[in-house]
N, C-alpha and C positions, 0 to 999 in steps of 0.2 A: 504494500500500500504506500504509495506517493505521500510521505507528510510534509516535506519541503522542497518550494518550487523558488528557487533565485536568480531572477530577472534583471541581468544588465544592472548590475547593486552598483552602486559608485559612491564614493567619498571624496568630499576637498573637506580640507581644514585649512582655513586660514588661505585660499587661495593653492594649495598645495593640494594634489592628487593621492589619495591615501587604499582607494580602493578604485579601479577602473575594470568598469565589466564586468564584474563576477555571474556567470550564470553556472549554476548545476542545483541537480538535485537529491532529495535526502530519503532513504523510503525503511519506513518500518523495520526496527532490529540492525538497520547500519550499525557500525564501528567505524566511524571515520579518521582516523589520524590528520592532525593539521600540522604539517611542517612549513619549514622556511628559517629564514635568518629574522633575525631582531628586526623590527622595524617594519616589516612585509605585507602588516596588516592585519593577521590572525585574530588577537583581542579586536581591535575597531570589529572583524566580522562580529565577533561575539556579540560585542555591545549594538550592534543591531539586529541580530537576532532576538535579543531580550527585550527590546524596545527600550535600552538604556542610553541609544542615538539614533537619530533619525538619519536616512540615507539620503544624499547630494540627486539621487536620481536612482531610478529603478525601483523593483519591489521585492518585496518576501512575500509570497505566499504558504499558510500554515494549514493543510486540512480545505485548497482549494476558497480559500479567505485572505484579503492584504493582512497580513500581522499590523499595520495602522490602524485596521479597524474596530480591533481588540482593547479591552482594557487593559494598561498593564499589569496590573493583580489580577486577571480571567487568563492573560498569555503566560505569564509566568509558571500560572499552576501547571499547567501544560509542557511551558520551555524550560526549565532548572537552569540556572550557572550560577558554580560555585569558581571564585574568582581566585586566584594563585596568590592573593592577601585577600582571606575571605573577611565578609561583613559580620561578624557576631553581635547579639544584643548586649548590653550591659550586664543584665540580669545573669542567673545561674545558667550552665549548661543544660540542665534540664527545662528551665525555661524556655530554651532554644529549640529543646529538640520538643519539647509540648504544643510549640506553635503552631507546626504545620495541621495538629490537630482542632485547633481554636482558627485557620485558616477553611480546611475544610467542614470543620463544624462535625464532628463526631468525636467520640469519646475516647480518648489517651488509649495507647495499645501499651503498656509498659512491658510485653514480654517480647513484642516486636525492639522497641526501643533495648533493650538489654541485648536481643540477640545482634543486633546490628552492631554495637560496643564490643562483643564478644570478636565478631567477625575482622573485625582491624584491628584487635588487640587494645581496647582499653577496657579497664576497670571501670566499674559500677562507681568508684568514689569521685570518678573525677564529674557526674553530677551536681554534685552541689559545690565548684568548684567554680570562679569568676573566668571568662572566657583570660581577663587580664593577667591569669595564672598557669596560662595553659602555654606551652613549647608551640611553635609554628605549624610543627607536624601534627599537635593534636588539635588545634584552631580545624586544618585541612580537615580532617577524617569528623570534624562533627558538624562544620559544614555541609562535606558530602550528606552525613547522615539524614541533616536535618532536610537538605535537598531531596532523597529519595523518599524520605518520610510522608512530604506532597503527594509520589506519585505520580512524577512528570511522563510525558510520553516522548518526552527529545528532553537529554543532561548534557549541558554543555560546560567541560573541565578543560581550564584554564591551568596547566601546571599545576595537575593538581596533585602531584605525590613530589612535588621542588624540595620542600620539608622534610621530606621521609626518608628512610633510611633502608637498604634493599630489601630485608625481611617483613618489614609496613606496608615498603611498594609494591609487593608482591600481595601481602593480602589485601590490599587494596583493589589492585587489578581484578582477583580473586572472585572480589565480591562486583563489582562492577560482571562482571562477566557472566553470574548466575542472576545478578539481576535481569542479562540481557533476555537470557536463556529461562527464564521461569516470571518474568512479567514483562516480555517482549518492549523494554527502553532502548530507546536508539541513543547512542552516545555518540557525542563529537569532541573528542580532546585535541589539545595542543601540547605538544612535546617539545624540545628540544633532544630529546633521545631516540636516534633512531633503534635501538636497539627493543626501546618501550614500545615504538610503533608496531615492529615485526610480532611482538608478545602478542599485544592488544586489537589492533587492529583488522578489521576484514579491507578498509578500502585508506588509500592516501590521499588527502587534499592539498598539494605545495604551492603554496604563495612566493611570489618573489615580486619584491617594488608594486604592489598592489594588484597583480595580475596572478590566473591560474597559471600555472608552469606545470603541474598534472594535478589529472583526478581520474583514478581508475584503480583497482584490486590492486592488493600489498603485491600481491607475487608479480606483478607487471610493472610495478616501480621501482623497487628494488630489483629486479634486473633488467629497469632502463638504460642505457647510455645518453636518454638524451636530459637527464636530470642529476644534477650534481647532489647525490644522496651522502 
């Protein structure tokens, strides 16, 4: 099933070209890899996939719908990103991870919330613990949590295991990947690793200076010659 349709997406900032063109599309259960070098454009996609910026020109369609037409709290529940410095609330960790609950309006699942902590390796205590107390790695992983928590049907991760350390990265991946597999989420991450990409991924997206430079199955990019992997 076709969930996202990206039509000639373009960006200026400031007079400056930051995304020119982008068309492809996204369909149910992808694993998309987004590579490139610094600067390429990758986050800017992000942020307008969320509706966190508007695009210079072209559209997103989400579900045969502009994502403009969307609220951004109705699109969100739907598109997840969790950002490589994710946003936590002030409040407790458990407040955090209780929200998506009080978003969707149904009642706390605490044995779901526990098994998800279980699955990336934290403890139950870090709960009542201030997000301002938590290591970088574990900011990520309750992020993510609290993102899958929602229920999105497209998670869009931003570097999301930068923090982590390889045995984390790995359950990380882990769980991402049974998500994909037992409540069918399309993910779209951003790496810098290609090594992460080959793990995780079923397809590559590589941006280079705001343009596609490929999009097509891991196993045809990684042994392209005409894309500097």
């Amino acid at each position: 099933m076709l969930l996202l349709d990206v039509v000639d997406l373009k960006l200026e900032f400031k007079g400056i070209p930051v995304l020119m063109g982008l068309s492809f599309q996204v369909y149910q259960k992808d694993c998309i890899g987004l590579l490139g070098s610094s600067g390429s454009g990758k986050t800017s996609l992000f942020r307008i996939l969320n509706l966190l910026q508007s695009p210079s020109q072209g559209k997103v369609m989400y579900l045969d719908r502009d994502t403009l037409s969307y609220s951004p709290t109705a699109l969100r529940k739907r598109i997840g990103y969790v950002m490589q410095k994710p946003h936590l609330f002030e409040d407790t960790v458990a407040d955090n991870l209780l929200y998506p609950y009080f978003l969707l309006k149904t009642e706390p699942n605490y044995l779901v919330i526990h098994q998800y902590l279980e699955k990336v390796n934290l403890s139950e205590s870090i709960l009542q613990k201030k997000p301002t107390e938590l290591s970088g790695g574990e900011q990520q992983r309750i992020a993510l949590i609290r993102s899958l928590l929602i229920q999105p049907h497209i998670l869009l991760l931003d570097e999301f295991t930068a923090a982590l350390d390889e045995e984390n990265t790995i359950a990380v991946e882990k769980m991402i990947l049974a998500e994909q597999e037992e409540k069918n989420v399309t993910v779209l991450f951003i790496s810098h690793q290609a090594v992460q990409a080959q793990r995780l991924a079923k397809k590559i997206l590589h941006l280079e200076k705001g343009k596609i430079a490929f999009y097509g199955t891991k196993e045809a990019y990684f042994t392209s010659k005409d894309v500097d992997v």
